[in-house]
LOMIBA-124176 format. One line per field, with one value per residue: residue number from 0; residue in one letter; x, y, z of N, C-alpha, C, O, CB in turn. Coordinates in Angstrom, 1 decimal. Glycine has a CB too. Layout:
<vexpas>
seq: c(NUM_...)
type: c(A_...)
n.east: c(X_...)
n.north: c(Y_...)
n.up: c(Z_...)
ca.east: c(X_...)
ca.north: c(Y_...)
ca.up: c(Z_...)
c.east: c(X_...)
c.north: c(Y_...)
c.up: c(Z_...)
o.east: c(X_...)
o.north: c(Y_...)
o.up: c(Z_...)
cb.east: c(X_...)
cb.north: c(Y_...)
cb.up: c(Z_...)
</vexpas>
This chain:
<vexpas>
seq: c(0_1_2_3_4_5_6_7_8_9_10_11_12_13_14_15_16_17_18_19_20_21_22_23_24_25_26_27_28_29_30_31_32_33_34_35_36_37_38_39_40_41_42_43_44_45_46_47_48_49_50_51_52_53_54_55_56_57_58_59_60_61_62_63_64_65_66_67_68_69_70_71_72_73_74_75_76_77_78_79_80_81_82_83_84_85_86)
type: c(X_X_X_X_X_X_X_X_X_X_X_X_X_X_X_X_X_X_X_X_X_X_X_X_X_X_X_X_X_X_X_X_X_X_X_X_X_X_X_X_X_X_X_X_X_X_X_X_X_X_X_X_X_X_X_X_X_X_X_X_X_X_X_X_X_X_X_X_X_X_X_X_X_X_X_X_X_X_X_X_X_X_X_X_X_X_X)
n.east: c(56.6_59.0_58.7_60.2_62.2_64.4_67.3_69.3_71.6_75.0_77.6_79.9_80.6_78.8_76.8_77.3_77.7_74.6_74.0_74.9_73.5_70.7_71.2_71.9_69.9_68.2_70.1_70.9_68.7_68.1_66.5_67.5_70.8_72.9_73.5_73.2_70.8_69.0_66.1_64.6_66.3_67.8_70.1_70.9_70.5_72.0_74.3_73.6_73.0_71.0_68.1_67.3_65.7_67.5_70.1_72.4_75.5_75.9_75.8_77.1_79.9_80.3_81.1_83.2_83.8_82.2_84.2_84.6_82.4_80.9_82.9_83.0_80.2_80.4_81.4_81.6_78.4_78.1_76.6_77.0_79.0_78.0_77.2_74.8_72.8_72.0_68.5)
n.north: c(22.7_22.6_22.4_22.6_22.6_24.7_26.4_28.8_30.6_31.2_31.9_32.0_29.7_28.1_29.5_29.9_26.8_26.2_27.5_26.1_23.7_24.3_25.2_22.6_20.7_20.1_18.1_16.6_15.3_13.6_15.1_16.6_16.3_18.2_21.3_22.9_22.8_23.3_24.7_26.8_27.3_29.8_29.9_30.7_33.5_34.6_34.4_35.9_39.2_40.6_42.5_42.2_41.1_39.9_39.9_39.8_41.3_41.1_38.3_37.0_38.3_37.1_34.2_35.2_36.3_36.1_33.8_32.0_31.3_29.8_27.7_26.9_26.1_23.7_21.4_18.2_16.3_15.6_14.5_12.5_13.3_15.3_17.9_17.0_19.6_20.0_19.9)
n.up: c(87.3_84.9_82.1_79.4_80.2_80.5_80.7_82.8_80.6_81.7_80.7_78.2_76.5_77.2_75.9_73.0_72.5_72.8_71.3_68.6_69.1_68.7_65.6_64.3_65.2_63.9_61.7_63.9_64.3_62.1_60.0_58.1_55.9_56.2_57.8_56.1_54.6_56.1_55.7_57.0_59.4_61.8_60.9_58.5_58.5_59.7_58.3_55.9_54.5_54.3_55.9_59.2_62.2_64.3_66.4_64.5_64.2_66.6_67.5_65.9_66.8_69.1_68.4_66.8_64.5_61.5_59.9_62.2_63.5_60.9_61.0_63.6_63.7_61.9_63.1_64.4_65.8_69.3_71.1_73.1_74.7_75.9_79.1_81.0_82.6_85.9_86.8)
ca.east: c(57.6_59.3_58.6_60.6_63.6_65.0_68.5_70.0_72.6_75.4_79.0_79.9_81.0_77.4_75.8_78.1_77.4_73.6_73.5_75.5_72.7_70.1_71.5_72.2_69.0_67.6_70.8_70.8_67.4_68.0_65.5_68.4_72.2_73.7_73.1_73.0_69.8_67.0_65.8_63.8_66.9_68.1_71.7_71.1_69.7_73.4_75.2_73.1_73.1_69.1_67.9_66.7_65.7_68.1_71.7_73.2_76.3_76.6_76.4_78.8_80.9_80.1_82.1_85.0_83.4_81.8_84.7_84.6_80.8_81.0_83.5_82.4_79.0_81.0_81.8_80.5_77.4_78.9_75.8_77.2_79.5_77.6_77.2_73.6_72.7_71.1_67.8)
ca.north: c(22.0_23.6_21.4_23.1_22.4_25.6_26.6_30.1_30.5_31.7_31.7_32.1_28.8_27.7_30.3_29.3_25.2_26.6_28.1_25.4_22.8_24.9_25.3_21.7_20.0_19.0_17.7_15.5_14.3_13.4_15.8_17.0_15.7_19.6_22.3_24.5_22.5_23.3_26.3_27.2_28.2_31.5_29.7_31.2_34.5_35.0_34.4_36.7_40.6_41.1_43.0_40.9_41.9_38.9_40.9_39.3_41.2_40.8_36.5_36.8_38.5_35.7_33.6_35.4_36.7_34.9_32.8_31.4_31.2_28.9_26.8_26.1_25.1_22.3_20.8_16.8_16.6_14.7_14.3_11.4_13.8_16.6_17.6_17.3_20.2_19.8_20.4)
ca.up: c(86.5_83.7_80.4_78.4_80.5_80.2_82.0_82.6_80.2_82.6_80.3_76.6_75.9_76.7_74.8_72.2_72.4_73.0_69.9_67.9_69.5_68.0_64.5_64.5_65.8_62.7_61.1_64.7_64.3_61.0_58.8_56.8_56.3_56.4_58.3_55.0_54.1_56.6_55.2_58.4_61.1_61.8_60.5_57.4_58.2_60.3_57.1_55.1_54.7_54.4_57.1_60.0_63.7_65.2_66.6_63.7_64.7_68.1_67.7_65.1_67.4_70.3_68.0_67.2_63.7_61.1_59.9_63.5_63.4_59.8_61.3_65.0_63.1_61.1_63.6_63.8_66.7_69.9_72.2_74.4_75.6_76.2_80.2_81.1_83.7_86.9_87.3)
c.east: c(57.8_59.2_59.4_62.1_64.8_66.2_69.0_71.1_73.3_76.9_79.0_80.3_79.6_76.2_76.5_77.6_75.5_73.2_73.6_74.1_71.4_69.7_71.2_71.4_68.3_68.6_70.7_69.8_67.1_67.0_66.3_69.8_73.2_73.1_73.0_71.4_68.2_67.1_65.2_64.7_67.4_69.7_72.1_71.3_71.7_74.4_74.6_73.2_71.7_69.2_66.9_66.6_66.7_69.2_72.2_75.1_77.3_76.5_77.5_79.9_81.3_81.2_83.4_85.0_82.7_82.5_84.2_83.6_80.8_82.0_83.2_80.9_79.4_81.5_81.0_79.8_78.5_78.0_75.9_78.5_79.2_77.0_76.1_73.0_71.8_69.3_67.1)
c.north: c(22.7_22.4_21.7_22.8_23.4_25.8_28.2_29.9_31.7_31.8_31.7_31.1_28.0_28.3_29.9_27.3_25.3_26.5_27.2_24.0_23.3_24.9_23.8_20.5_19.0_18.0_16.2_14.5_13.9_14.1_16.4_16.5_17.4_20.2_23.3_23.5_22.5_24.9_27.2_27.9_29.2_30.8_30.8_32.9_34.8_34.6_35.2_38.0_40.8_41.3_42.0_41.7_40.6_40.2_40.1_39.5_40.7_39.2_36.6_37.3_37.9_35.0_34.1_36.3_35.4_33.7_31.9_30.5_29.8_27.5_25.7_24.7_24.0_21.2_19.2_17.1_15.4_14.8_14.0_12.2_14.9_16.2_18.1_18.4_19.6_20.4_21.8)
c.up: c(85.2_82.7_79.4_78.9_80.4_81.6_81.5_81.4_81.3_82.1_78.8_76.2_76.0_76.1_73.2_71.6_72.3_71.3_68.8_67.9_68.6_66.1_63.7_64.8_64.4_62.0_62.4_64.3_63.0_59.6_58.0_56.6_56.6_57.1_57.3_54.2_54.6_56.8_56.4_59.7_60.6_61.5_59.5_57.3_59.1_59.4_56.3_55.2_54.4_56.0_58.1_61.6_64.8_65.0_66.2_64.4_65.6_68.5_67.1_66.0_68.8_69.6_67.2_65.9_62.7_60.3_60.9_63.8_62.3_60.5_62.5_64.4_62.4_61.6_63.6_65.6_67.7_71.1_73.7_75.0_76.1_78.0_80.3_82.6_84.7_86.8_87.9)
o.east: c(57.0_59.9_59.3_63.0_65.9_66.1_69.1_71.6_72.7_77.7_78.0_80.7_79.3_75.0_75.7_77.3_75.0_72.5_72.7_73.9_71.1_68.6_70.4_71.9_68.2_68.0_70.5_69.9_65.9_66.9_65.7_70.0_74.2_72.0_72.7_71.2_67.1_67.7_65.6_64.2_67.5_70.6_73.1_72.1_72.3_75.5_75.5_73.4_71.8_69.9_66.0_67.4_66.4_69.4_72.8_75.7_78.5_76.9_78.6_80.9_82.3_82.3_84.4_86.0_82.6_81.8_83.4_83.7_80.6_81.5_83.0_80.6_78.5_81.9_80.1_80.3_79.3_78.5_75.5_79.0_80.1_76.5_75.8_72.8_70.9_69.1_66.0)
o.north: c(23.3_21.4_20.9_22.6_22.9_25.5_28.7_28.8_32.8_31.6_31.5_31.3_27.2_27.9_29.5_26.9_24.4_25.8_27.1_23.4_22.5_24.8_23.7_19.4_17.8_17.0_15.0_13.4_13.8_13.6_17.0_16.2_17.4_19.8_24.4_23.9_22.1_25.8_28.4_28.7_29.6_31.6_31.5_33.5_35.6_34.5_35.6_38.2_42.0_40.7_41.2_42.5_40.5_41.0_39.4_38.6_40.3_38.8_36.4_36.6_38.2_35.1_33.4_37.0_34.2_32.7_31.0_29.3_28.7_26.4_24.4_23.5_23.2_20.2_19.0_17.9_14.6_15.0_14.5_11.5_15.6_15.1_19.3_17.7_18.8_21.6_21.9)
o.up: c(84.6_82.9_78.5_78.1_80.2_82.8_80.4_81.5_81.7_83.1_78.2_75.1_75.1_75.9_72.3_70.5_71.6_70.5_67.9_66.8_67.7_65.5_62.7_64.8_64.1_61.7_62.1_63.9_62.7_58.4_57.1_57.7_57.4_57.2_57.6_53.0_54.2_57.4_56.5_60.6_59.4_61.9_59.5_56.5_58.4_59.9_55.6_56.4_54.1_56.9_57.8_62.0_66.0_64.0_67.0_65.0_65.7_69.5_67.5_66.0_69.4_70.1_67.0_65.8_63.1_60.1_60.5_64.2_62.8_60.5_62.6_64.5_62.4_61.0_62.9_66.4_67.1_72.2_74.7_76.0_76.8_78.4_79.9_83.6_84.5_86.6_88.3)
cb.east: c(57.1_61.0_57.4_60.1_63.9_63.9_70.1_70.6_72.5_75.0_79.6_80.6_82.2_76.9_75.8_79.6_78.1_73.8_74.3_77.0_72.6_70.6_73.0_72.8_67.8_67.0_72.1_70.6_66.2_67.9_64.3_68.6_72.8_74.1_73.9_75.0_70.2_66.2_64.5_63.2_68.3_67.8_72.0_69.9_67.7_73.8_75.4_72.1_74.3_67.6_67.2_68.0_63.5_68.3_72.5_72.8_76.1_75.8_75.5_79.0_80.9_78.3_81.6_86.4_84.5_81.1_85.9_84.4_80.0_81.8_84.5_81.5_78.3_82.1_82.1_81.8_75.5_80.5_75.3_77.5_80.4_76.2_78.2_73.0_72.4_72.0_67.8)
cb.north: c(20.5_24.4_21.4_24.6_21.4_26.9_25.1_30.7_30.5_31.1_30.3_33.1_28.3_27.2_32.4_29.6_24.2_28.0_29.4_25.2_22.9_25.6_25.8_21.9_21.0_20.0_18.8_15.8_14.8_12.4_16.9_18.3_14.5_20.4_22.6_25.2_21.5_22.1_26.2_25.8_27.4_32.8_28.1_30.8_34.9_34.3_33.2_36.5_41.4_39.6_44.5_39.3_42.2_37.0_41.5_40.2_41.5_41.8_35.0_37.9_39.7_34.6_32.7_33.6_37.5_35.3_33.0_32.4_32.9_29.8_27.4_27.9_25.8_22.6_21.6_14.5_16.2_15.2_13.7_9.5_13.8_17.2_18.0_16.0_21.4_20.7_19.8)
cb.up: c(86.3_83.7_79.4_78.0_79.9_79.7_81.8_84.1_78.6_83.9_80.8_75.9_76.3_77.7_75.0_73.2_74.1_73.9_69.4_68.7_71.2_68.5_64.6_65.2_66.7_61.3_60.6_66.0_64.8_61.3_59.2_56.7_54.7_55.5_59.3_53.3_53.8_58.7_54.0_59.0_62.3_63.7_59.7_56.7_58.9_61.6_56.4_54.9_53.9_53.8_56.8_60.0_64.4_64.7_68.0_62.1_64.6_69.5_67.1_63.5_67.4_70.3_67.3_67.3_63.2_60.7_60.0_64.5_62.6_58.3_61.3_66.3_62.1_60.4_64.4_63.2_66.3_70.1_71.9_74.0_75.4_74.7_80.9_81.0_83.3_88.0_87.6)
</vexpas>
C-alpha cells in the first residue's frame, strides 16, 4: 500500500497544479494567510537569484516564465473542484 499516495505525474498541467498544491498547502491548512509568508517552501527560493540546487529555471519555464509563475500562484485554492485520481 502506498501511504504517501503518490501518482505518476503524466502532463504539464498536472505538474503545474502539482506544484501550485505544494506551494499552497500551508496557506490551505491555515498556518499562514499568504503564500509569501511560510518561510520554509521552495516558493521563495524560485523567486530568488541565490544559488540553489532546485532547476529554478526549467519550473520557471513550466509556467511560461516567472511572471506566469507569480501569478498562477495567486490564484484563490479550489479543492472541491479538484479531480481526485484513481488509485
Amino acid at each position: 500500500m502506498d501511504y504517501m499516495k503518490r501518482v505518476e505525474i503524466d502532463n504539464t498541467n498536472q505538474l503545474l497544479a502539482t506544484t501550485f498544491y505544494i506551494h499552497k498547502n500551508a496557506v490551505h491548512h491555515g498556518l499562514c494567510k499568504n503564500i509569501d509568508d511560510w518561510k520554509w517552501s521552495s516558493y521563495h527560493t524560485f523567486l530568488s537569484e541565490k544559488a540553489t540546487v532546485l532547476k529554478r529555471e526549467v519550473v520557471l519555464d513550466w509556467f511560461g516564465g516567472i511572471e506566469e509563475f507569480l501569478n498562477y500562484h495567486q490564484q484563490e485554492i479550489h479543492l472541491k473542484e479538484a479531480i481526485i485520481l484513481e488509485e
